[in-house]
N, C-alpha and C positions, 0 to 999 in steps of 0.2 A: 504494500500500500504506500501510498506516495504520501506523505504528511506536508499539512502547509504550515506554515507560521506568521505571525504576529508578532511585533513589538510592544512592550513593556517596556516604561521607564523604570530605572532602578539606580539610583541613587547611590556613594561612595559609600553613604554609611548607613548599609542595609543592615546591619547589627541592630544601630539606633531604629530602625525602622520597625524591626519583627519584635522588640521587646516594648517599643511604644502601643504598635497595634494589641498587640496580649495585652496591656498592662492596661488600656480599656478598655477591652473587652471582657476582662475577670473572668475568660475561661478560652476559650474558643474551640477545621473545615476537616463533613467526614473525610477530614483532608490530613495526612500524615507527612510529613519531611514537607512542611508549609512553606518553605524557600528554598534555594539553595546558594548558600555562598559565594562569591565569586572571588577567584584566588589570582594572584597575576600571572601565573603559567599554567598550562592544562595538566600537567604531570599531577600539580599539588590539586585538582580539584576535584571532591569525591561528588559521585553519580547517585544527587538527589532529583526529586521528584514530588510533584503536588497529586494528590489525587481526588476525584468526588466521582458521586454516584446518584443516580435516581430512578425513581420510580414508576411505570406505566401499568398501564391495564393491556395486557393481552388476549385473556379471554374472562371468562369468572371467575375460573382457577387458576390462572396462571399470571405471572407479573413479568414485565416486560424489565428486567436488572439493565440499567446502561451504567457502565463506568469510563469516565476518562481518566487520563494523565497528563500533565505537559512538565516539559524542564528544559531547562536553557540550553541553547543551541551549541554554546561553546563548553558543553559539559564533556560532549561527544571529542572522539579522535576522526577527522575528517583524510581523506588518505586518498592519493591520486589516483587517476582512474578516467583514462580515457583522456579526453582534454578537460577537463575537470577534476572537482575534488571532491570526493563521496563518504558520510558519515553510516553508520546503517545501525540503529537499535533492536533488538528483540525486548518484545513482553510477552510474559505468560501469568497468567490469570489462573488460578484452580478453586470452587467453589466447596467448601467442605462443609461437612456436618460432622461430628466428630475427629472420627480420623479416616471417614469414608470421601472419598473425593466422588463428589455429585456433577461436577462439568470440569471440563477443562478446555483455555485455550492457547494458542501460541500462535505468535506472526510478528513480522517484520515492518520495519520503518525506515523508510531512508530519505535523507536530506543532501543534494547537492550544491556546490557553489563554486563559480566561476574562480573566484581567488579567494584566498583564504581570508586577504583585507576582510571579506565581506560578512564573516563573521564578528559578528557586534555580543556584548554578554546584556542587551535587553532585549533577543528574541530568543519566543518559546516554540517550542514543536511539542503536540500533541497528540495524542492517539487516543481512537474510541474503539469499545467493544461493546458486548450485554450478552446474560446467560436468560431463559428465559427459565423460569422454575415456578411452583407451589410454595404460596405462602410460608415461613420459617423464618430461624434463628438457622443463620449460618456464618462461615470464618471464610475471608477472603483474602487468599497467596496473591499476589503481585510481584512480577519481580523484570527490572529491566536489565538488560546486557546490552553495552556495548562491544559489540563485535568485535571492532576494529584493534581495542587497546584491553578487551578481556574485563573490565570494571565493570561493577554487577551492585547490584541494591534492590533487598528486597523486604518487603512489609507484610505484616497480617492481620486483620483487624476483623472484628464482628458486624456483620447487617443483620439488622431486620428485614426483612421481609415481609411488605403487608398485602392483601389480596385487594383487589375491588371489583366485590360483587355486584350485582345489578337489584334493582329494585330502590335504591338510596342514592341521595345525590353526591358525588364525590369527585376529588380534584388528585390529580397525580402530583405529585414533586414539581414545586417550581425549578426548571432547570434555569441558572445562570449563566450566562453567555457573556462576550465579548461583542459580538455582532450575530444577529438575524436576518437572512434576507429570503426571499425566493428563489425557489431552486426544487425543480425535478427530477435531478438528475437520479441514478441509482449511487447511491455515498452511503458512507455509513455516516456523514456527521447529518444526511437527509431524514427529515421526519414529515411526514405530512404535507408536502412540499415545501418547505422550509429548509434551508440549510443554518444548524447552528453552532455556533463554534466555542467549543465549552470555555468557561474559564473557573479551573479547578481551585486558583490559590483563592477565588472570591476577591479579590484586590483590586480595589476602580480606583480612582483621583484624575490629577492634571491631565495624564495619558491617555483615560480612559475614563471619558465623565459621563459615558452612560453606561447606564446596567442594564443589558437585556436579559429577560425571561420570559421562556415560553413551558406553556401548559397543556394539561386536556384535563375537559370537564365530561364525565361520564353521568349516563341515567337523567339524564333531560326529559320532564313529562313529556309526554304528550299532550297538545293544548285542548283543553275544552271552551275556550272563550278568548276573544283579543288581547286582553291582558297577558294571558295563560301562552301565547305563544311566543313570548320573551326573559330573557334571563338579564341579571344584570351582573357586573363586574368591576370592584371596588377596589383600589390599592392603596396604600397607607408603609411610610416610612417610620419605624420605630426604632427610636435610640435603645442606649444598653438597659436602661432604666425601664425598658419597655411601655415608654412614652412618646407617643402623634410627634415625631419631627416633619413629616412633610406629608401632607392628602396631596388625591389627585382627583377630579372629577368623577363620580361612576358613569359608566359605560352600559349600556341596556342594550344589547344584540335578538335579534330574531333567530331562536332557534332552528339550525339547519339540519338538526333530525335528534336520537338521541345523545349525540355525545358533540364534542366541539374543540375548536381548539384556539389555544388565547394566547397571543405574542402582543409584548411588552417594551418597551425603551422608556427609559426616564433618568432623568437627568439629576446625579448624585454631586458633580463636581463641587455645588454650592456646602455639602455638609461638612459642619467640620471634622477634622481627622477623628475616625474612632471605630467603634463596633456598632451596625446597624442590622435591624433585619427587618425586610421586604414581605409585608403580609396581602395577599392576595380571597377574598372575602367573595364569593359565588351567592348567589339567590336567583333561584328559580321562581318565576310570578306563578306558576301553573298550581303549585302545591303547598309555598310557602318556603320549602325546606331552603337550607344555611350550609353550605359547608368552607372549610378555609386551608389555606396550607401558608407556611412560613419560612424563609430560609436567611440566615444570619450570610451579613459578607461584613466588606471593611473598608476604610475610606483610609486614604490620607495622601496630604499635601503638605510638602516640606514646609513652606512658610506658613505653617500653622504652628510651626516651635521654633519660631523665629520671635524675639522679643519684641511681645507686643500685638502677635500672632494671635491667630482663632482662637486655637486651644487654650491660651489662658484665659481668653475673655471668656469661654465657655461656662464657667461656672457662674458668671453674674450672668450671664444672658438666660441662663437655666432659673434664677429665681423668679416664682412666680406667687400668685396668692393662692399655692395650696395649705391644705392645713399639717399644723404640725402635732396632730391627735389628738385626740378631748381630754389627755391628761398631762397638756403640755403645761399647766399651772406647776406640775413639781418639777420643771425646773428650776424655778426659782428661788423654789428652799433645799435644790442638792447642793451636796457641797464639791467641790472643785475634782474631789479623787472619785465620787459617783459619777460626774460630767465623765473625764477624761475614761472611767471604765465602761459608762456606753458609749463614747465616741471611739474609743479601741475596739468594739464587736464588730465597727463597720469599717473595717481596715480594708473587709475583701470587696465595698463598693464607693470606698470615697476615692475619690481622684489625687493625686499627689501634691496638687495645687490645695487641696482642701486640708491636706492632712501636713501642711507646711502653714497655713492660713491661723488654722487653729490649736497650734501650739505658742504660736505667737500673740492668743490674746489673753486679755483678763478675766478672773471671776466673771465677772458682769458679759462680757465680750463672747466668754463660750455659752454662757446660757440663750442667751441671747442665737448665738450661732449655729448650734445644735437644733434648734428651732426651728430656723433656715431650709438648716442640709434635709430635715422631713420633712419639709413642708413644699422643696421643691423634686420631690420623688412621691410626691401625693399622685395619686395618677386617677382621683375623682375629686378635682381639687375644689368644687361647688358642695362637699358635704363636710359637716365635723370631722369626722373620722378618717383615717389614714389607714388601707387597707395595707400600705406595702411596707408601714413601720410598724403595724403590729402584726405582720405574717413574717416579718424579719427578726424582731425582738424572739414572736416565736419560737421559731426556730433554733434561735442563739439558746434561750432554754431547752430546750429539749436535747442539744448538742450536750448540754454539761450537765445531764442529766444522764442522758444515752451513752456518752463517750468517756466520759473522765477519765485521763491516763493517771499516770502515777505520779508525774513532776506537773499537768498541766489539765488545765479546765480543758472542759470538753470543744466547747468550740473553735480552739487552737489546735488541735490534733488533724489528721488528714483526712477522715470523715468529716469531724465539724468544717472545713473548711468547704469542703464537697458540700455539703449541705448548704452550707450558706448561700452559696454560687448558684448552684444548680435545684436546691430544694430539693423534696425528696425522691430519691429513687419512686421507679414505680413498681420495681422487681427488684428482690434482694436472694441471692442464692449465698446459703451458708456452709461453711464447711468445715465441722470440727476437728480436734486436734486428732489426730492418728498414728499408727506405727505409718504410715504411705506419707503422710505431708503434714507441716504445720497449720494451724488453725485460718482459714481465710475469707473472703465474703468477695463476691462480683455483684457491683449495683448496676442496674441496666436502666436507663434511661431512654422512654422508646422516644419523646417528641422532642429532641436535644440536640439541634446540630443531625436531623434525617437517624438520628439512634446511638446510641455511645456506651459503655462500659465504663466503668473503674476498677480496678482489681484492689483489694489492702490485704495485707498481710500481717498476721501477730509474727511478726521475725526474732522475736525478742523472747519470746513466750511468758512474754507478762500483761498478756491485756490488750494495747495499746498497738491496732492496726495500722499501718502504714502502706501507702500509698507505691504502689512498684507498679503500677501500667494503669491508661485509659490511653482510649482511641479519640479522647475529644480533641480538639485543636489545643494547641498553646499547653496542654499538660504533658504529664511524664507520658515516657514513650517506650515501652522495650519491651522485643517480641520475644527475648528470651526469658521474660518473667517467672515464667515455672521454677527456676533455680532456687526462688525464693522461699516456696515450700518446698525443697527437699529438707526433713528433720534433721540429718546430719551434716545442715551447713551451721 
């Protein structure tokens, strides 16, 4: 297969880059090795790769798995060839269910170029496949080779698998793209006549200030009345906070049978740098029914951490008149070490600006400010009550309640911190202590970033689980985590 590519801007200090992007987003793409370095000779540069995946309806029972990859072009050893120079990668893909391998595939990619000049380290090349299977919990192999220089990279991580049945109204996986356009051709990047061109790292800005996504909407009534023969379609940008940063008009289409399909552009450049996600809101007139799908990406624009830039202004532009809970009266009578021990619980969502802001003030100055920070993370800011600071306090209870390790409150340890971030698992598989392995637990979070894992481990055999693998963005990573439970390490 002939692979194309695109340009990305990438920046000298993409280190500053991938720890700014995380460090807003307090978690983050079903994406593993989320950049890759760039080094100043090809020899030192090791062979990363971005990856995502999403979801279709193929039949009732069956789901349509598309996965891509992309990585920078001068990751490859590009090697003469003809009157040109030709790079050439293999991936294979193997879909498992235990340690049974359920599909498998392998194929080749190749990129050429007149002179070597012409390689730049802000193009990507990428590659698509899909497995088509029955709904499940399955582990997905990846692995690229480059041919040329023998360099190999390879990952495994957990999908979901969700079916869509008929009879309900229902939305696939927003897929994120670079560009959408028309296109018949027979492609694998072709869906529906549409060609799109994935963008696995989720990463728009200056480069790339719009985001496209495209969808299908499944189980469309059948009209009984004029109304009934139209659907509508609603998009909304939501910051980390999971608060309205940008609406866009809805959209009311004439059903063209029962199912449909929705491509998207919108223009992200204005947001400031950070963690966003894209919710896309379905209603069918025929029946009433609602359904939605959501997918996190990421912004940013170097001069926004330029002094004087967006991002600092972001947190005065964020205050607004929400409330800061009906029992904001006691702050008045804490004293300064109750202040500073619940402004420490929200370590994992205040911004660095904040948490710089308000060590610098007085008694009077943090009461006061504390007030503030919940009152502009109220996300129904027209009522008394503060739904997201008393589902967060929440939580922080329950953490030091649930987890208490042995030197430390609960919600300090690597489940309290999980918890905080991400709220509760929805599945928890546990696994006691044994002659075969140490004590451990896997949290499965199915609506998290398209579905994600945590793995913790009691390593210590005192309690106090510890964090050795998730597939989420921006957390720990390592595929050989099982090491962890063998008893006799």
């Amino acid at each position: 297969m002939i692979k194309e590519e695109y340009s990305m801007p990438r920046k000298k200090k993409l280190t500053h880059l991938i720890f700014t992007v995380l460090l807003l987003s307090l978690c983050t793409l079903p994406v593993v090795g989320l950049f890759a370095q760039q080094k100043n000779t090809q020899k030192e540069k090791d062979l990363k790769f971005s990856i995502d995946w999403n979801r279709f309806r193929y039949s009732d029972s069956l789901t349509f798995l598309e996965y891509s990859i992309s990585l920078y072009r001068d990751l490859l050893k590009f090697v003469p060839f003809e009157n040109e120079y030709r790079a050439e990668f293999q991936v294979t893909a193997a879909l498992m269910q235990g340690d049974s391998v359920v599909n498998s595939k392998q194929w080749k990619n190749m990129s050429s170029v007149d002179s070597l000049a012409a390689i730049t380290g802000t193009q990507r090349l990428f590659s698509v496949n899909n497995f088509i299977v029955p709904a499940g919990k399955y582990q997905m192999d990846l692995k690229v080779v480059d041919t040329n220089s023998e360099k190999e990279k390879s990952y495994r991580f957990p999908i979901v698998v969700k079916s869509f049945p008929g009879g309900e109204l229902r939305v696939s996986d927003l897929q994120l793209s670079t560009k959408i356009q028309r296109d018949t051709t027979n492609n694998m990047l072709v869906k529906n006549g549409y060609r799109i061109y994935p963008n696995p790292t989720r990463l728009y800005g200056i480069g790339l200030p719009i985001l496209y996504c495209y969808s299908e909407i499944y189980n469309l009534a059948p009209a009984t009345s004029d109304s009934g023969a139209y659907y509508e379609v609603n998009y909304k940008i939501l910051n980390a906070d999971g608060q309205v940063a940008k609406t866009f008009p809805a959209k009311r289409h004439k059903k063209p049978g029962d199912s449909s399909v929705e491509v998207k552009g919108v223009n992200v450049v204005t947001l400031v740098s950070g963690a966003y996600s894209i919710l896309m809101e379905v209603k069918d007139f025929e029946t009433g029914q609602t359904t939605q799908d959501r997918q996190k990406f990421f912004v940013y624009r170097e001069g926004d951490y330029a002094e004087g830039g967006a991002a600092f202004k972001k947190q005065e532009e964020m205050k607004g008149n929400g409330s800061p809970g009906v029992d904001a009266a006691r702050y008045d009578v804490m004293t300064e070490k109750e202040l500073d021990e619940e402004f420490n619980y929200c370590r994992y969502i205040s911004a660095k600006a904040e948490k710089k802001t308000y060590k610098k003030l007085t008694l009077e100055g943090k009461r006061k400010y504390i007030k503030e920070f919940w009152a502009k993370r109220d996300p129904h800011p027209n009522t008394p009550t503060n739904d997201y600071k008393r589902k967060y306090l929440g939580l922080v209870q329950y953490a030091n309640q649930a987890f208490r390790g042995n030197f430390r409150k609960g919600w300090r340890t690597d489940r309290g911190r999980i918890i905080l971030i991400y709220g509760r698992p929805d599945e928890v598989e546990r696994f006691p202590f044994s002659n075969e392995h140490k004590a451990y637990e896997i949290w499965h979070y199915f609506s998290v970033q398209g579905g994600v894992d945590f793995i913790f481990v009691d390593r210590r055999d005192m309690g106090e689980y510890e964090l050795v693998h998730s597939t989420a963005r921006g957390e720990l990573y390592d595929t050989d985590w099982t090491r962890w439970i063998d008893p006799n390490r």
